[in-house]
C-alpha positions in Angstrom: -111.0 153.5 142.3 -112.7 155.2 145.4 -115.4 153.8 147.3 -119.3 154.4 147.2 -119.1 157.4 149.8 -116.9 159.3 147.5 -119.1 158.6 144.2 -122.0 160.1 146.2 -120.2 163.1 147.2 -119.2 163.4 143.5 -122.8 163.3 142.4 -124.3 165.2 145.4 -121.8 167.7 144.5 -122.6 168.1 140.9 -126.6 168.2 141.2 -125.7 171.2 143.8 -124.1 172.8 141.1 -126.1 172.2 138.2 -129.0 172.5 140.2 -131.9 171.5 137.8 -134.4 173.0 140.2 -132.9 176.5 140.0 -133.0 176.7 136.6 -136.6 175.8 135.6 -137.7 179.3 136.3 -134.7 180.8 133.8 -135.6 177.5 131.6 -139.5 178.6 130.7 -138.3 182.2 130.6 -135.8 181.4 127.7 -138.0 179.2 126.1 -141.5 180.8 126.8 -141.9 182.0 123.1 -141.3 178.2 122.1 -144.4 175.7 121.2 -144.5 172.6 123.0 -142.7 170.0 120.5 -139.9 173.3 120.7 -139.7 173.3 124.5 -139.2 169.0 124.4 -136.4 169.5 121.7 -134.6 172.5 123.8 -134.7 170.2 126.8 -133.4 167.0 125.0 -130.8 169.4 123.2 -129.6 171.0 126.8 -129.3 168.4 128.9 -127.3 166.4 126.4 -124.2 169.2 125.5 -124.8 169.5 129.2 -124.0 165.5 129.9 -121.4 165.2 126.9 -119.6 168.5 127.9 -118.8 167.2 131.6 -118.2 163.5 130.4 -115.7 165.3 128.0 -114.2 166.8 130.9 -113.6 163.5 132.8 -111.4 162.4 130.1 -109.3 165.6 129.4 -109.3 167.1 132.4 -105.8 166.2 133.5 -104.7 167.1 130.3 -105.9 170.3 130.2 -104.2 170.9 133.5 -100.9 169.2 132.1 -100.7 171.4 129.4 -100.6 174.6 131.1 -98.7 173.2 134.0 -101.0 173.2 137.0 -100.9 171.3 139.4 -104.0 169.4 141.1 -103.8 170.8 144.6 -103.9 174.6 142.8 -106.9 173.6 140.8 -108.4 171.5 144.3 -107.9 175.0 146.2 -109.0 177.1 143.5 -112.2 174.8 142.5 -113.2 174.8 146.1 -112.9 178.7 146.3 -115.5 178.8 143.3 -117.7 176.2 145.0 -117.7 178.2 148.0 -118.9 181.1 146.0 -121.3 179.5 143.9 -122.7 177.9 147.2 -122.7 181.4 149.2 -124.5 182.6 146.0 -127.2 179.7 146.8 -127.8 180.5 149.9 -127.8 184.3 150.0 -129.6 184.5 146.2 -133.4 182.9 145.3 -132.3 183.2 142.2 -128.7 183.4 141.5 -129.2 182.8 137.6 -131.6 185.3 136.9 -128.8 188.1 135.8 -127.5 185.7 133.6 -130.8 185.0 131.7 -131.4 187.9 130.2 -134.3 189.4 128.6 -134.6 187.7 125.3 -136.3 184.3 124.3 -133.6 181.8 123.2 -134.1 180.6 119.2 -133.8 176.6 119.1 -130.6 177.2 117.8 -129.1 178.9 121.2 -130.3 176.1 123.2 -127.0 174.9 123.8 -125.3 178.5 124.4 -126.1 179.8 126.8 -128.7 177.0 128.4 -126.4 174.3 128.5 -122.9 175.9 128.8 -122.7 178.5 131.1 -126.1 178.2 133.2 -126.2 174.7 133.6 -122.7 173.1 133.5 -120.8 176.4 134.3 -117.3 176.5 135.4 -118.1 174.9 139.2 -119.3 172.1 137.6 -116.2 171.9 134.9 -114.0 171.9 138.0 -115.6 169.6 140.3 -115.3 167.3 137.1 -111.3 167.6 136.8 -110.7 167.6 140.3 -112.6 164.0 141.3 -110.8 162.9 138.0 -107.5 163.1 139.5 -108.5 160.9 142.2 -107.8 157.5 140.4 -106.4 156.9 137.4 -108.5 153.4 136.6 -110.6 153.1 133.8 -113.3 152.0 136.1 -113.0 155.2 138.0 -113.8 157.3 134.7 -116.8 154.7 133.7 -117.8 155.7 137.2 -117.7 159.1 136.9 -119.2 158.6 133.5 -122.7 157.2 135.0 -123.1 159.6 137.5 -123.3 162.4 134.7 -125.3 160.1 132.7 -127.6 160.0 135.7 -127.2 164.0 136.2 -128.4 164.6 132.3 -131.1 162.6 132.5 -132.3 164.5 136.1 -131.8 167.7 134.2 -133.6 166.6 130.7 -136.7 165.0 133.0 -136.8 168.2 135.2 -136.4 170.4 132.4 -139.2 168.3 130.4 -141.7 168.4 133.3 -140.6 172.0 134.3 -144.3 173.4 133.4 -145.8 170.3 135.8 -143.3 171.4 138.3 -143.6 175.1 138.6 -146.6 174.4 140.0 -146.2 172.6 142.9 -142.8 174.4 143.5 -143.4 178.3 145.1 -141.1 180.9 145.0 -140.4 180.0 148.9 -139.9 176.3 148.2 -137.2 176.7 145.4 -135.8 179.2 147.8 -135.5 176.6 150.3 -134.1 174.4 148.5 -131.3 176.5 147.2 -130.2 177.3 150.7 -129.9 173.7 151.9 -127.7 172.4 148.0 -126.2 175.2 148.6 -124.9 174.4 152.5 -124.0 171.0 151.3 -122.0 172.6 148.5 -120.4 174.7 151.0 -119.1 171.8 153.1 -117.6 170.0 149.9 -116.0 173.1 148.4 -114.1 173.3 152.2 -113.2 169.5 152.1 -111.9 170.4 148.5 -109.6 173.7 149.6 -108.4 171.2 152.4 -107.3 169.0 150.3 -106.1 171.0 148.0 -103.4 172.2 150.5 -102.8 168.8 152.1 -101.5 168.6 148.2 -100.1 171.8 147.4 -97.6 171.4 150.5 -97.4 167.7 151.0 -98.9 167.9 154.3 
């Protein structure tokens, strides 16, 4: 079991990623031929496969990894390269979703592809998952893990169910903003991962 510094990194970490702010612009675009009860259904429905999909995660991560025989200071280096990306993305990008919402309105039946999995828990998010997993192997460790991404989905669901409220207050400037600053903090965590992923790889 780790100690409450580390939980926060792990949560800090995966509200960079998902980044429910970002995606309320792409949100009321995909859903902007929906009626209202539509919209509060596509929310509930997204930030739940969201939640389930990365609570999944947590408990077959390492066997996932097992499987096809990779080791966790690989996956640490290789997760912190992606992070790195996604948070250079974040910083460089206003809106480094856009190109992957498309031009179409979602039907209620696509909420959870592609809303849910890849836009909101995409494969930085999967990763940072498996590799805080593999940091304990205690039951209370998972449960841990567990409530922070109970606590995620219901940030994303209540951000996602507010988004009209909050598009306006948030400007164009202010979501850029605060991209740049999730996306220096994801920047510092996705180093801290590649570091430790070598400490790992070459028992340093």
């Amino acid at each position: 079991m780790l100690g409450f510094p580390e939980y926060s990194q792990f949560f800090i970490a995966m509200l960079a990623i998902v980044d429910p702010v970002t995606i309320l612009p792409v949100y009321l675009h995909l859903v902007r031929d929906f009626h209202g009860e539509q919209r509060n259904q596509a929310a509930f429905k997204a930030a739940l496969a969201t939640t389930i999909a990365l609570v999944v995660t947590v408990f077959i991560g390492q066997a996932v990894l097992d499987f096809f025989g990779i080791s966790i200071g690989s996956f640490q280096i290789a997760g912190g390269l992606l992070l790195l990306i996604v948070a250079l993305q974040l910083m460089h990008h206003d809106d480094p979703l856009a190109a992957a919402s498309g031009n179409n309105s979602l039907s209620p039946s696509q909420v959870v592809v592609p809303l849910a999995i890849p836009l909101l828990a995409g494969p930085g998010a999967f990763s940072t998952v498996i590799v805080f997993s593999f940091r304990s192997e205690t039951w209370t460790h998972s449960l841990i893990l567990t409530l922070c991404l109970l606590l995620l989905g219901l940030i994303v669901w209540l951000a996602l169910r507010l988004a009209n409220r909050f598009m306006h207050y948030l400007s164009n400037t202010a979501i850029s903003i605060i991209n740049k600053i999730m996306g220096l903090i994801l920047a510092a965590i996705s180093v801290e991962f590649i570091a430790n992923g070598v400490k790992a790889l070459f028992h340093l």
